[in-house]
N, C-alpha and C positions, 0 to 999 in steps of 0.2 A: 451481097451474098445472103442468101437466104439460110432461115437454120431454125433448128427445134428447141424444146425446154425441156430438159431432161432431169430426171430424179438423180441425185447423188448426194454418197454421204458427207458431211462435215468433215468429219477426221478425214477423208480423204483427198477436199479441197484443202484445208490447212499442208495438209502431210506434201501435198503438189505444189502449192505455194510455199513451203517453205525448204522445201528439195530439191521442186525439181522435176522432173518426169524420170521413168526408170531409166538406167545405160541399158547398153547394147537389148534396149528390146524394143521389135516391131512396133508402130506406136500408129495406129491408125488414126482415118483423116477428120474425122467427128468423137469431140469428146462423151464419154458416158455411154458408149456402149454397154453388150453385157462381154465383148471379146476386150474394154478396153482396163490395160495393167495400169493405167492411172488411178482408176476406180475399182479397187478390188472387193470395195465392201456391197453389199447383195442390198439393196432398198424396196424391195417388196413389200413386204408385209408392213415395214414403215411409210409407206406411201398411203397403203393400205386404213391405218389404222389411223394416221394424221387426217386424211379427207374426215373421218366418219367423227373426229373433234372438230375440225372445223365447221362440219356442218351441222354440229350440237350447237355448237357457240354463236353460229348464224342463227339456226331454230330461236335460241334463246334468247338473241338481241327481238326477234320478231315477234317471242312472247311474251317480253316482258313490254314492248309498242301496244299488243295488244291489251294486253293487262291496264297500263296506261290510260290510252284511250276508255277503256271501261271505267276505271275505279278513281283516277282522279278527279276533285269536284272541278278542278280551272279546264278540265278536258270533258267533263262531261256531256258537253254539247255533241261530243262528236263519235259518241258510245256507240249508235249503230255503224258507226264508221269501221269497228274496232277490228275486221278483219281485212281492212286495208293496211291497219296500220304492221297487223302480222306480216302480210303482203311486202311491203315497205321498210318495215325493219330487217328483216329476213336480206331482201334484197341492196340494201344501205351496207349490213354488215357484211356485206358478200362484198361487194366491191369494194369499199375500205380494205377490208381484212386482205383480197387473196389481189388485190391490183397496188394499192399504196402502200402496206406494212408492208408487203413483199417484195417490192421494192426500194423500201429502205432496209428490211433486214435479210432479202434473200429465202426466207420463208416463210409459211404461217404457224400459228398458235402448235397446229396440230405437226405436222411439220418436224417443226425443233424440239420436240418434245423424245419425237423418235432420232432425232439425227441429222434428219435431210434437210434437203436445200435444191433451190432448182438453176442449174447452169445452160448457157448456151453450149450448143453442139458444137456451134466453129470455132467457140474461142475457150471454153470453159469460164468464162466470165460470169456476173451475172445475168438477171433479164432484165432487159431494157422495159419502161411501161410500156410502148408501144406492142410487146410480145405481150405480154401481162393481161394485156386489156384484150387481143385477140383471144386470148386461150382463155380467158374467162366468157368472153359472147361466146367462143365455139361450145364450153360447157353450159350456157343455158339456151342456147338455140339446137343443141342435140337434147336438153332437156324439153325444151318445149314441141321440138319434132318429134318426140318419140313418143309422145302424149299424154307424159307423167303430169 
């Protein structure tokens, strides 16, 4: 069965797992809808505002590679290299961060900061790596297609 990764809040996976789903209400067939009463709390703006840390925290791991690469003397062989190591840092902490840490803890940095967490739509569970690692190439292969 096939199925998506969906934003949802914390308190509301807790509150499901340890409740229950509501009685006597419609409970449609994919979790994390915006119709679904398992999930009542709104994750927008926390989706929102988590991406735009994580991707500080990425920038950051790339520029301090870069940094690196320039100003140490055991590195300085490799100083015109230094905006690979941007390149490379950036992209290291990207896949650590939003494919392993989030899979062991269900979110990232930015994330858990606001609340969220990302579940599967068929089960409410979490993401499996194999989802994890999809939906991270889909975000740089639409970055890289769209010419940024």
């Amino acid at each position: 069965m096939s199925f998506e990764l969906v934003p949802a809040r914390f308190r509301d996976v807790r509150r499901l797992r340890r409740h229950g789903a509501p009685a006597s209400v419609a409970l449609p067939a994919k979790h994390g809808g915006i119709d679904d009463p398992r999930y009542p709390s709104g994750t927008g703006l926390g989706v929102t505002l988590g991406f735009v840390i994580d991707f500080a925290l990425h920038v950051g791991v790339g520029v301090g590679a870069c940094l690196a690469l320039q100003r140490l003397p055991a590195l300085e062989r490799f100083a015109d290299l230094a905006w690979l190591g941007l390149l490379l840092g950036f992209l290291l902490a990207s896949i650590v961060h939003r494919i392993f840490v989030q899979r062991l803890t269900h979110t990232t940095l930015g994330k858990a900061i606001f609340g969220v967490c990302l579940i599967r739509s068929d089960t409410g569970g979490p993401p499996t790596l194999w989802s994890l690692v999809k939906v991270w190439l889909r975000g740089v292969l639409g970055v890289l297609g769209s010419g940024v």
